[in-house]
Phi, psi and omega in degrees: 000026163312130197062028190050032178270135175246159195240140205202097202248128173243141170216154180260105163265166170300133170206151192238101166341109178063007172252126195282329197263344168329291190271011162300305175248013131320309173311293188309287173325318186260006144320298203280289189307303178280353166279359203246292194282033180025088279155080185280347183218135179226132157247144176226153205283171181318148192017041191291354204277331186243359164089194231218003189238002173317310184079197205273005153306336172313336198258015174256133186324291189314348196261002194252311180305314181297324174326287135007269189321315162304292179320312200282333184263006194280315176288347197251335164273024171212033181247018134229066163234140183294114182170161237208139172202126187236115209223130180265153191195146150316070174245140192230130186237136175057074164034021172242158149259104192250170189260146192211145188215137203251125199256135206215115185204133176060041160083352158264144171269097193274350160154143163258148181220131179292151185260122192256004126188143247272101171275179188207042188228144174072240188262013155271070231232030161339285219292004173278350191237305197261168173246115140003126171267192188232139196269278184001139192238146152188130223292132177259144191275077222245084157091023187081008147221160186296118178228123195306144177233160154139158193280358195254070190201131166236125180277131185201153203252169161284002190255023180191115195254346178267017159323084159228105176306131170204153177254172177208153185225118193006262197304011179265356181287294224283000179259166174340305190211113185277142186299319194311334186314265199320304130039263198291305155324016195234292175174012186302127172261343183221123194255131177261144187210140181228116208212157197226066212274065140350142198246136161230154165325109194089325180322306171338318195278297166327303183312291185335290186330292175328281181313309203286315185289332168281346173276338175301291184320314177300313203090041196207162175253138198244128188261091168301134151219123194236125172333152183248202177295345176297339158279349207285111182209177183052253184243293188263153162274125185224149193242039152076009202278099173240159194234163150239134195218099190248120186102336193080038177247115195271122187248293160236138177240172196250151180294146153295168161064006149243136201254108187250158153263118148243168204221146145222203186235056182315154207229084200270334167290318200310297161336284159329309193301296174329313196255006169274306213264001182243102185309320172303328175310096182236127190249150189176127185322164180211114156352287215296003189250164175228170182224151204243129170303169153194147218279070187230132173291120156338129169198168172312299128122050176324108161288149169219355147319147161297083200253116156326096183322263223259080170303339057065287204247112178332151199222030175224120183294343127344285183299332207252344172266339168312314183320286181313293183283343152323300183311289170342268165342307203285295155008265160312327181263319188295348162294306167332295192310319199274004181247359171261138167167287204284258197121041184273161175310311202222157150255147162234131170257150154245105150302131184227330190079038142213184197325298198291286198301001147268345161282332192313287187289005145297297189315348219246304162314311199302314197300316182288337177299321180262015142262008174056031186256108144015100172316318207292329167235060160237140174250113176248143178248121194236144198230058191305176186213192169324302175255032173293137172273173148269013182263327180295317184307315183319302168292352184269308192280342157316299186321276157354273192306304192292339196259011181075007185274171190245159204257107188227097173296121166216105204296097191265028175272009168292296180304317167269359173261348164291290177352278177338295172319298185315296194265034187001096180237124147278126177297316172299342171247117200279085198254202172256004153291342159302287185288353156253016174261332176273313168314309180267336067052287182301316218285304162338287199280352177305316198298323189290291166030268202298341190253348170273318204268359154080061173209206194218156195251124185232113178313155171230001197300172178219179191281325174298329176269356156280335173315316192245038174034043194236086169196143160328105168309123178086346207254267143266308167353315189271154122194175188302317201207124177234092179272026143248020196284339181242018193237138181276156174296343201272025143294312180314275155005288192279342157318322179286310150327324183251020171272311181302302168315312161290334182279151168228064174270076172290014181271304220291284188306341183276336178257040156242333185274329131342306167288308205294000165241003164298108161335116166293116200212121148291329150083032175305330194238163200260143166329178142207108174085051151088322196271169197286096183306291185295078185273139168310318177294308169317320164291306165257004179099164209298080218294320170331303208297306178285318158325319159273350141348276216269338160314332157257026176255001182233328187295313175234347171100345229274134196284164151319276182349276201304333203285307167326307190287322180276001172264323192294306184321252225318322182269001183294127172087339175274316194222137179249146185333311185318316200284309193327298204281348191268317169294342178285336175300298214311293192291347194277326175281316189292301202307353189255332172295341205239013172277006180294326150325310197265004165267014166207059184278161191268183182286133190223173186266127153290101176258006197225183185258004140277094191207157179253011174313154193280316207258002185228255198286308186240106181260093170252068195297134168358309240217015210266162192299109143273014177325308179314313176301296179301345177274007183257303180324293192309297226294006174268000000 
């Protein structure tokens, strides 16, 4: 269970209605077969050993016996296989009869747990067979040991400490307050439901909901397994529809009207990290629960989850223009705010014809359209230098000009080769007093801009490059309102794209389709041969690379270690571990040297669940250590 990944299955087998040793081994085969895929927990569906459709054969002895008989032998052919095994059967305690799911591991019967409710409604009729069950657990004798019965019961291993298991059985997901609630509050990190779900039209789609919002609410991952076509009798039909869901995230489902075993990998640290960082979360001992060991071998944990290259970005072309004009939307109304808030007259953009100062000034547009002001008072400034090309130039005043806004050049290498003379700088030596003199220079002059023309100066810098602290202290760094502060660069991108996408400018779309193929360059350094010298990714490396950096280092909490294994999965063919791990140094020293930038960033839009304001989500000090980090980083 390295890095808190557990590996987890719910299947559907084949089974033939009240005959138990049939479905005895059909259970055991796909045991044996997820014990092959190191498969530490298989759930299987409700009442499967004798199947879920017995009808009123529940009330005959003989089919409770065969149940029985089965169950013991279901622990004893699968007990020196490393696994976790949760199987549903008919049992009666004290001359009552519950629907009950039996939890197994290492050749022990580990505890039963009872369904607390029982419907009786529509094509359901429980209360004709079963009893409500009782959450107090108390013990039944199984086969020559004591086995806890009762709904209150968590399971946990020493090989995983954030393991902690409790179950539910189908209609207890669907009611008003799901046992699994108390569960997880008790301390469940992982909830199992063993369900006899019958398929009507649309259903499928509610059941999803159900899972994917109770595992979101919870923090917790959650395993459906649902009868398949072998109950299917009479009036109803049932398709197998099973999930593993973490989070409110479906990590795998099964075809329907087929009868499949899927697997993932639940993130269990991932999980904690969620319920730690949320005060309202409250986890706490409980009496009324009791908690049971159980017996799982440390291991590795080979992934087959899905890890997002661009966590950042949505990877479904819908979701990702939903996304987009959201981002947008948020942006644009906190610029709206702060400038009728200010009254101020006018924004100033400093324009380069790349990526950030063109969402600035989409973002900027947008804000003067829903205050209903004249583009004509937005100032866009474009300020060559040294290293201006003529194609960012080109785009930049091409930009500008199309989106109607006004346009003003003020060329500053007159103004940074006096500077040089003042602070004796050799113009020749292209150092960073070279690339911050031009920097702080645009800044000077945005601001007086904005203090002659009764406006605001609006930042363009964005959250990756405050991550790796690569903006001018005073320079770009500042500006009155920074309305990319909560957006990564590899987002920025698509923003811009679906901006491009949208206009029936075609001068407007054809220089957004320019940038967006422009090297990202602060552009600090003279050309060579007309072209852009100085690319950024060369110098601190792939933003690709850092953006998933820095999404699990804030997002979850996630060690060096663990991140390097979900960039090698997401970056598998792009990159092999040497380049990954040598930019994972890179960002881990620049994010921890430069935060004294970010602890006095000016006000900005949060749009994610990831931002780096000083006043919200991350209060870090300036001055604080990464040794730790780093000594785990060599050892990698």
């Amino acid at each position: 269970m390295k890095d808190g990944f557990i590996k987890c299955a719910a299947a559907t087998t084949d089974i033939r209605v009240a005959d138990t040793d049939y479905n005895a081994e059909s259970i055991i085969k796909a045991v044996n077969d997820a014990a092959k895929k190191d498969i530490k927990l298989i759930v299987f569906p409700e009442l499967c050993i004798t199947g879920y459709t017995c009808g009123d054969l529940f009330l005959q002895k003989a089919l409770l016996d065969g149940a029985k008989e089965s169950l013991i032998r279901i622990a004893g052919d699968t007990k020196d296989l490393d696994i976790i095994i949760i199987v549903g059967l008919p049992y009666a305690v004290n001359q009552k009869l519950y629907n009950c799911a039996t939890v197994i591991n290492g050749g022990h019967i580990k505890g039963l747990v009872p369904k607390l409710n029982i419907p009786n409604y529509s094509e359901f009729y429980e209360v004709r067979h079963f009893t409500a069950g009782a959450k107090r657990a108390e013990y039944v004798n199984i086969n020559g040991e004591e086995v806890p019965f009762g709904a209150n019961i968590l399971f946990k291993t020493d090989a995983c400490e954030d393991f902690v298991l409790a179950v539910e059985i189908c209609e207890d997901l669907w009611t008003a307050l799901p046992p699994s609630t108390n569960h997880a509050a008790a301390g469940a990190t992982v909830i199992a439901n063993l369900s006899a779900s019958n398929e009507i039209i649309a259903k499928d789609e509610y059941r999803e909901l159900l899972v994917k919002s109770q595992s979101a609410r919870l923090y917790c991952g959650y395993i459906y397994s649902s009868a398949g076509y072998g109950e299917s009798t009479t009036d109803l039909v049932f398709s197998g529809d099973n999930m593993v869901a973490e989070n409110g995230t479906i990590l795998a489902r099964s075809k329907r009207f087929q009868n499949e075993c899927v697997y993932s990998e639940l993130d269990l640290e991932r999980l904690v990290s969620e319920r730690k960082k949320s005060n309202t979360y409250t986890v706490s001992a409980n009496d009324d629960y009791i908690s049971v060991s159980l017996d799982i071998t440390p291991s590795e944990t080979k992934l087959t989850r899905h890890v997002e290259r661009l966590p950042f970005v949505p990877s479904d072309n819908k979701k990702r223009e939903k996304r987009s004009e959201e981002i947008l939307s948020i942006q644009s109304m906190g610029l709206k705010k702060r400038l009728d808030h200010t009254r101020a007259k006018t924004a100033v953009v400093g324009v380069s014809g790349g990526l950030d100062s063109t969402l600035a000034l989409l973002v900027t547009a947008r804000a003067f359209d829903s205050l209903r002001i004249d583009r004509k008072n937005i100032i866009a400034v474009t300020m060559p230098c040294f290293g201006t090309t003529d194609r960012t130039y080109n785009n930049a005043v091409n930009f500008a000009n199309s989106l109607g806004v006004t346009l003003k050049e003020v060329n500053i290498k007159d103004a940074v080769n006096q500077h040089f003379k003042d602070i004796e700088q050799n113009p020749n030596e292209y150092d960073v007093t070279y690339e911050n003199s031009q920097a702080r220079e645009r800044t000077q002059i945005l601001m007086d801009i904005a203090n002659k023309n009764g406006g605001l100066v609006i930042g363009t810098g964005d959250m990756s490059e405050l991550a790796l602290g690569w903006a001018t202290y005073n320079g770009d760094h500042m500006s009155m309102y920074g309305v990319n502060v909560g957006v990564p660069k590899t987002l920025i991108r698509y923003l811009v794209d679906y901006e491009a996408n949208r206009t029936n400018n075609e001068i407007l779309k054809k220089t957004l389709r320019d940038i967006l193929d422009t090297p990202v360059s602060p552009e600090l350094l003279p050309p060579e041969n007309g072209k852009i010298s100085q690319k950024t990714e060369h110098i601190v490396g792939p933003y690709e690379l850092h953006d998933f950096f820095l999404y699990h280092l804030m997002r979850f909490g996630s060690t060096p270690g663990k991140i390097l294994r979900l960039a090698e999965e997401a970056f598998d063919g792009a990159y092999d571990r040497d380049v990954i791990l040598a930019w994972l140094k890179v960002f881990y020293r620049r994010f921890f040297a430069q935060q004294f930038k970010r602890s006095c960033l000016p006000d900005g839009p949060k749009v994610g669940s990831v931002a780096l304001s000083p006043r919200g989500d991350w209060r870090m000090p300036s001055d604080a250590s990464y040794k730790i980090w780093a000594k785990e980083l060599e050892r990698l």
